[in-house]
C-alpha positions as YAML, in Angstrom:
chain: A
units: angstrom
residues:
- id: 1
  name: UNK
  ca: [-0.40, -54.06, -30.47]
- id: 2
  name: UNK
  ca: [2.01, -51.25, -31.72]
- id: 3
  name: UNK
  ca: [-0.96, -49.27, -32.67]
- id: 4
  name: UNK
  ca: [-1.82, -49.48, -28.74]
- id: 5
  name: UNK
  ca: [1.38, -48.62, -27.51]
- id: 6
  name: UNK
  ca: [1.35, -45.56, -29.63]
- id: 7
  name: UNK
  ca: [-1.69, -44.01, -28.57]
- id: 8
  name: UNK
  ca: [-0.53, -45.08, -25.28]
- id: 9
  name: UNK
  ca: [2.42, -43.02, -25.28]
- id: 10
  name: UNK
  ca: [0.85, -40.26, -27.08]
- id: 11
  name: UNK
  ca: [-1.49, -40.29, -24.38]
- id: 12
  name: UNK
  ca: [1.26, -40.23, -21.99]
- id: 13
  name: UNK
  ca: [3.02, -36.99, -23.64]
- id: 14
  name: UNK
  ca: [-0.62, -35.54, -23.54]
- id: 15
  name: UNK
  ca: [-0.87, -35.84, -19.94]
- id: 16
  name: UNK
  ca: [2.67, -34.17, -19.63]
- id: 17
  name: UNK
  ca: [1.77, -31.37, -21.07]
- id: 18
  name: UNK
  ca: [-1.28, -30.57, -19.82]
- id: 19
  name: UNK
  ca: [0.12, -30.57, -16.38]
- id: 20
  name: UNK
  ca: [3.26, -28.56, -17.68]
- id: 21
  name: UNK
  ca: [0.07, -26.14, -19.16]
- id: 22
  name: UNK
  ca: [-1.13, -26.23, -15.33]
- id: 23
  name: UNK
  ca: [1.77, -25.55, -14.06]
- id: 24
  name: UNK
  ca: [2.30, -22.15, -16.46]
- id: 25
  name: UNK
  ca: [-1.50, -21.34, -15.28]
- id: 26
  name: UNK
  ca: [-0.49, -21.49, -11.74]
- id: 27
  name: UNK
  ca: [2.91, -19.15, -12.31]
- id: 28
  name: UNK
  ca: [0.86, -16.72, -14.02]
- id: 29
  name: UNK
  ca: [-1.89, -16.84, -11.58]
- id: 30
  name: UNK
  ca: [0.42, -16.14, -8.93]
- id: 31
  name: UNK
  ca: [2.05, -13.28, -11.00]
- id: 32
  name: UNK
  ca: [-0.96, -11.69, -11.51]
- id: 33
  name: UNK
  ca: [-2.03, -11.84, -7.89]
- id: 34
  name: UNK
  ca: [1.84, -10.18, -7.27]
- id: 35
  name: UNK
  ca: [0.58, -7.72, -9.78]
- id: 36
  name: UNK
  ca: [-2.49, -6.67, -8.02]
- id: 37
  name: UNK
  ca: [-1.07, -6.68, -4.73]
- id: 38
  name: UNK
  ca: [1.76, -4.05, -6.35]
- id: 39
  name: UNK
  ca: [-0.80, -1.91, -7.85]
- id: 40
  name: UNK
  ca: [-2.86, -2.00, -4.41]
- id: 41
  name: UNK
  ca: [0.55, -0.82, -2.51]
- id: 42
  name: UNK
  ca: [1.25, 1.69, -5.26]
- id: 43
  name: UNK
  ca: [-2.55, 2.77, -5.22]
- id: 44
  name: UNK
  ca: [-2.25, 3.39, -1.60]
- id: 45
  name: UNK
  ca: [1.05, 5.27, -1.52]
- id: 46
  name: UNK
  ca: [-0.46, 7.67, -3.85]
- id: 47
  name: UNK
  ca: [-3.67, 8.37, -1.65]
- id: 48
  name: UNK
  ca: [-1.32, 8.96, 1.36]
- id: 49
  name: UNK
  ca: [0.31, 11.71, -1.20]
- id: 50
  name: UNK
  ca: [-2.86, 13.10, -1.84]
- id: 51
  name: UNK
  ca: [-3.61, 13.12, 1.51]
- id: 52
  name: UNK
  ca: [-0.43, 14.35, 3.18]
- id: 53
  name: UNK
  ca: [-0.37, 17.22, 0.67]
- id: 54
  name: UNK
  ca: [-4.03, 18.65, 1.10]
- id: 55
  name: UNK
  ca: [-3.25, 18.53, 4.90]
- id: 56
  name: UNK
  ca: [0.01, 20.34, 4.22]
- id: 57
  name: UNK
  ca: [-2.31, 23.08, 2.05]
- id: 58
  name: UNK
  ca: [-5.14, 23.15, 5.01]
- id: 59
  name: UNK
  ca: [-2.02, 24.11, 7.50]
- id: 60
  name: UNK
  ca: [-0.41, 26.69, 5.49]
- id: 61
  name: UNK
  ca: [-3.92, 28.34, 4.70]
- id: 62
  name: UNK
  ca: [-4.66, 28.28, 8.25]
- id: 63
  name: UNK
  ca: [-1.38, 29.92, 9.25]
- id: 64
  name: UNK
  ca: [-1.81, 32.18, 6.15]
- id: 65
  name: UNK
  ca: [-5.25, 33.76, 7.53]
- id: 66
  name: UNK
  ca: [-4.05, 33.55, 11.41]
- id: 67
  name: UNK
  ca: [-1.26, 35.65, 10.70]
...
């Protein structure tokens, strides 16, 4: 009967940690979804920059040769 109890418990702690292992899947899941979003936001901030300064070079050439 002890025997049972044992692997009952140890069962029991089992179970505990694999949810507290779920539980540290799910945080880092969620961090790295955080982390992608970031990089997409960064990503785009840096096209706009890329963008805004080519237009900046188009104007100034085009000023450049109308003057």
């Amino acid at each position: 009967m002890k025997a049972i109890q044992d692997k009952m418990s140890l069962l029991i702690k089992l179970s505990n940690l694999s949810q507290c292992e779920i539980n540290v899947l799910k945080v880092g899941s969620i961090i790295s979804i955080i982390n992608k979003i970031i990089i997409s936001i960064s990503s785009a901030v840096i096209l706009i920059n890329y963008i805004n300064f080519f237009i900046k070079f188009l104007l100034i050439r085009i000023f450049k040769s109308v003057n």
